[in-house]
C-alpha positions, 0 to 999 in steps of 0.5 A: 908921339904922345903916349895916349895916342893910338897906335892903330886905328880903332872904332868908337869905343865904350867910353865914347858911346856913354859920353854920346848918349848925354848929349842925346839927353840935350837933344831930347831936351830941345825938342821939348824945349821947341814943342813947348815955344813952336814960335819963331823967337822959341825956334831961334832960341832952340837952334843956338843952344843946339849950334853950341850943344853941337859944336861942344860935341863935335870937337870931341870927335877930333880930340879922339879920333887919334887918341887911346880910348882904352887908355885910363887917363884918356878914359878918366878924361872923357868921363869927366867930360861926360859928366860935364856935359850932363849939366850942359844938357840939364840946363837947356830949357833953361839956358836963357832964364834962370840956367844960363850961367849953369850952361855957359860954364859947363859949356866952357868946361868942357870945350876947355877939357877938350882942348887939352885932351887934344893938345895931349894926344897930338903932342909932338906931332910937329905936323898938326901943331901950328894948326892946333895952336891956331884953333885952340886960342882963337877958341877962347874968345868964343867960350869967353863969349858964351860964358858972358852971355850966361852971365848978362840980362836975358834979353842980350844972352841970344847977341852974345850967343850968336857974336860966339857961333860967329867967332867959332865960325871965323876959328874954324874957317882959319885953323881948317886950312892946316894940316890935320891927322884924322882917322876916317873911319873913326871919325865918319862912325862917330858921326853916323852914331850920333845921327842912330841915335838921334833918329832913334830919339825921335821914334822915342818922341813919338812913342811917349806921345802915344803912351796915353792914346787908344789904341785904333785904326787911324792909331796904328796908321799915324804911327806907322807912317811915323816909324816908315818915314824914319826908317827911310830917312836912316837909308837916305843916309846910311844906304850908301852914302855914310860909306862913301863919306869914308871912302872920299875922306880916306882920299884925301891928304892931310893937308886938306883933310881937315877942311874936308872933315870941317866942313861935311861932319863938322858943318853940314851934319849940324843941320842933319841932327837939326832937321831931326829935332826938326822930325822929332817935333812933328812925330810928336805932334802928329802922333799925339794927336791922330784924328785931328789935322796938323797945325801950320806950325807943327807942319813947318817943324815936320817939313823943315826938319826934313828939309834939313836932314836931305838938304843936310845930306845933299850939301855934305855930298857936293863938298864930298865931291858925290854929285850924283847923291846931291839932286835927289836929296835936294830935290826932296828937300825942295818938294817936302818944304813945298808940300807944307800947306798940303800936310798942315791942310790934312789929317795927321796920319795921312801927312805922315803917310804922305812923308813917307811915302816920299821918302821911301821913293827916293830910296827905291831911286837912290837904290836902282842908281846905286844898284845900276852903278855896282852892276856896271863897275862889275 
C-alpha cells in the first residue's frame, strides 16, 4: 500500500477543516450571487456553478478518506488545493461574465490535484484500481468541458456547464458499480460538517442583514424564528439520522459501498447544502426586512430551500434503506412547498414563525419515534 495512506481510521483533521471553510466562502458567495438575480435564469445560473463547486468538493471526501492527513506531502497537497479552490470561490459571481475562465481553470486544477492525490493514496490497492481508472479518465471530458465553457461567449457557458454535470453524471453512475474502500466515519463526519457549516452560513446571513436594523419587538421576533427554524432543521439531520447514515454505510461491502457512498453523500447531499442557500436567501430577505411581507420570490427561496433540505434527507434515507425516516421529511417537504402562498401573503416574522413552527413538530415526531424504538430495543 501506499505510504500516504492511513494506517487506521481517523476523523476529519485540521488541514481538512481549513480546506472546508473555502468552499463555505463559495457558498456564501451564491447566496448573494442569488439575492442579487432572485430570477429564474438568476436561480439556474446559481444551481450549476454550486453542482461544480460541490462536486469539486465532494470528490475530496474520497481522495481522503483513506489517506494520511497528518502526512506533510498529503498535507502540502491539500493546501494548495485549499488555495486553489480560493479563486474557485472568489470568482463565483462572476463566473458567466468576466470570471469564467478564472473559474473554469481553477476548477480543472483542482479536480486534476484531486485525482492524483487519490491516484497516490490507493496505489497498489489491486482492489480499487480498475474503478479508479474508470473514474478518473472518464473525468477528464467533463473538466475539459467545463474549461471550454470558461472560455466561450457567455450565452453558451451554462450548455457547456450543463453537457459537463451530465458527463460527470454518466462517470459516476459507471465507476460507482466498482469496488471502493471507504472509511464510513470519516467520510459520514466530512459530510455532516460541511452541512454545520453551511447552516451556520445562513444564520451569519441573517445576522448581517440585521446589523443595521433597530432593534424592536417584531425585530426580535423575525429573528428568533429565523434561528429556531435553523436549529431544527440541524436536528432533522443530526438528531439521529447522520448516525445512522454511518451505521448503514459501515454494513456494506465494498462492492457496494461505492454506490452506497455515491449516491446518499455524493448525490443527494447536493440538494441538502442546496436547499440551505436556499433558507440562507429567505432568512436574509426576511430578516432584513421585518415589518413588511415576504415577496413570492423570497418566499419560493425560503420554501424550496426546505423542501430541499428534508426532501434531501428524505431521498438519501430511502437509498440508505431508512424507511422509517423517509415519510416525515417527505411529508414536510410536501407541506412547506405547499404553504408557499401562505408565507409570501404574511409578514416576515410571522413566516419564519410559521417555519419553525413546522419544523420543530417534525422533530418532537421524529424524537417520540425515535425515543419509542430505543425503549423497545431495551
Amino acid at each position: 500500500m501506499s505510504r500516504v495512506r492511513a494506517e487506521r481510521a481517523q476523523g476529519a483533521t485540521f488541514v481538512e477543516l481549513f480546506f472546508d471553510l473555502v468552499f463555505v466562502y463559495a457558498i456564501t458567495q451564491l447566496t448573494s450571487s442569488v439575492l442579487h438575480d432572485l430570477t429564474w435564469g438568476g436561480v439556474g445560473r446559481a444551481l450549476l456553478v454550486f453542482w461544480l463547486v460541490w462536486w469539486a468538493w465532494t470528490q475530496f471526501t474520497w481522495t481522503l478518506n483513506l489517506a494520511d492527513t497528518e502526512n506533510p506531502w498529503v498535507r502540502l497537497l491539500t493546501l494548495a488545493a485549499t488555495a486553489i479552490a480560493f479563486f474557485l470561490a472568489q470568482a463565483v459571481p462572476d463566473a458567466f461574465t468576466t470570471a469564467g475562465a478564472w473559474f473554469a481553470v481553477s476548477y480543472a486544477i483542482l479536480r486534476l490535484i484531486g485525482m492524483g492525490v487519490h491516484g497516490w493514496v490507493i496505489a497498489g490497492d489491486e482492489l480499487q484500481r480498475s474503478s479508479f481508472v474508470t473514474f478518473a479518465v472518464a473525468s477528464l471530458l467533463g473538466i475539459f468541458l467545463v474549461v471550454a465553457g470558461g472560455f466561450v461567449d457567455a450565452g453558451l457557458t451554462p450548455w457547456i456547464w450543463l453537457a459537463a454535470i451530465l458527463a460527470d453524471l454518466a462517470t459516476v453512475s459507471v465507476a460507482g458499480r466498482g469496488s471502493w474502500v471507504l472509511e464510513p466515519g470519516h467520510f459520514t463526519e466530512r459530510h455532516g460538517l460541511i452541512v454545520i457549516i453551511a447552516l451556520g452560513e445562513s444564520l451569519i446571513a441573517a445576522g448581517v442583514a440585521t446589523s443595521e436594523l433597530q432593534r424592536d419587538v417584531v425585530f426580535a421576533l423575525t429573528t428568533t424564528g429565523a434561528v429556531l427554524a435553523a436549529c431544527a432543521l440541524w436536528w432533522i439531520y443530526f438528531g439521529s439520522l447522520h448516525a445512522q447514515f454511518e451505521g448503514r454505510m459501515a454494513a456494506q461491502d465494498d462492492t457496494r459501498r461505492g454506490s452506497f457512498a455515491r449516491d446518499v453523500f455524493s448525490l443527494w447531499h447536493a440538494a441538502v447544502v442546496a436547499g440551505v442557500i436556499g433558507v440562507a436567501v429567505g432568512f436574509e430577505e426576511a430578516v432584513s426586512h421585518p415589518h413588511e411581507q415576504m415577496s413570492l420570490r423570497a418566499a419560493l427561496a425560503l420554501t424550496v430551500g426546505v423542501a430541499l433540505f428534508v426532501g434531501g434527507l428524505a431521498a438519501a434515507a430511502w437509498r440508505a434503506g431508512l424507511r422509517e425516516a423517509v415519510a416525515s421529511r417527505a411529508a414536510l417537504a410536501a407541506v412547506t412547498l405547499a404553504s408557499t402562498p401562505v408565507i409570501a401573503g404574511v409578514p416576515a416574522a410571522a413566516a419564519l414563525w410559521g417555519l419553525a413552527v413546522g419544523t420543530i413538530a417534525m422533530v418532537l415526531v421524529e424524537s417520540t419515534r425515535v425515543g419509542k424504538t430505543r425503549v423497545l430495543s431495551t
